[in-house]
C-alpha positions, 0 to 999 in steps of 0.5 A: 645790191646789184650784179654785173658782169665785169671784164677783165685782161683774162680770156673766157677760157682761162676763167673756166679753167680753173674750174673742174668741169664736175664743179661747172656742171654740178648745179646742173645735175639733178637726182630723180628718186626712182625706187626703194630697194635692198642689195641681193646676195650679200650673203655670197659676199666673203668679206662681210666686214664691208658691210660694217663700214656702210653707214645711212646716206653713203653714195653706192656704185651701180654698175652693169654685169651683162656677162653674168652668167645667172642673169643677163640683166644682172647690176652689181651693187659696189661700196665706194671704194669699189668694192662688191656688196650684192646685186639690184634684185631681178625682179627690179633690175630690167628696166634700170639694165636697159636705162644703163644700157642706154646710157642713163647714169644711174646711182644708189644711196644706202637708206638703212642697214643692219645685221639680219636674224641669220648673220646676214647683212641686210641693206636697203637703198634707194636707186636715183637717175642723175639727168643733166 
C-alpha cells in the first residue's frame, strides 16, 4: 500500500483549518520526565475534599507565584479544575522557577495518593518539561 499526496479544488489553508492548532501540533510534543516529587502544604488547604476527587495519572496545573510572600521561587500545584492542592516543595522548585521564568512549560501528573497517618493528604507527582 502506498501514499500520496492528492490535490484538491481546497486551498492549503482551508485544509489546516479544520484542525486545532493543539491537534497539529500534538505529535510534535514530547513529555521529558524531570523529577518524582509530593504537593507541600496540603494541610493549609481548607477544603481537603479536593484532595478525594485526584486519582493516579490525573494531569496537574503548575504554575508561578513569584508574589509569595514566603518564597520568591514559590510554584503553586493546582487540580485541573484550577483548584489550589499544595506548592513544589522549596527545596525542588529553584531551577523549575527559572525554567518557567524562562519560558519552558512545565506540567505535573499525580503518581500516588492517600491519606497519611495524621489527616493529611499526601500526594506524590511527577514533574515533566513539554519541549516542542
Amino acid at each position: 500500500m502506498g501514499f500520496g499526496l492528492i490535490c484538491t479544488e481546497q486551498k492549503d489553508v482551508s485544509v489546516i483549518q479544520e484542525y486545532s492548532l493543539g491537534q497539529m501540533i500534538k505529535p510534535l510534543i514530547r513529555e521529558i520526565f524531570l523529577l518524582d516529587t509530593y504537593v507541600a502544604g496540603t494541610s493549609y488547604v481548607e477544603d481537603q475534599e479536593r484532595y478525594m476527587a485526584l486519582q493516579s495519572d490525573d494531569e496537574l496545573i503548575l504554575k508561578r507565584e513569584p508574589e509569595n510572600e514566603y518564597d520568591e521561587m514559590a510554584i503553586l500545584v493546582l487540580n485541573s479544575w484550577g483548584e489550589k492542592l499544595g506548592y513544589v516543595p522549596r527545596k525542588d522548585n529553584i531551577v523549575f522557577s527559572r525554567l518557567m521564568d524562562a519560558g519552558k512549560v512545565l506540567k505535573a501528573r499525580v503518581k500516588a495518593i492517600e491519606l497519611g497517618d495524621f489527616g493529611v493528604w499526601e500526594v506524590e507527582m511527577e514533574i515533566f518539561l513539554v519541549d516542542l
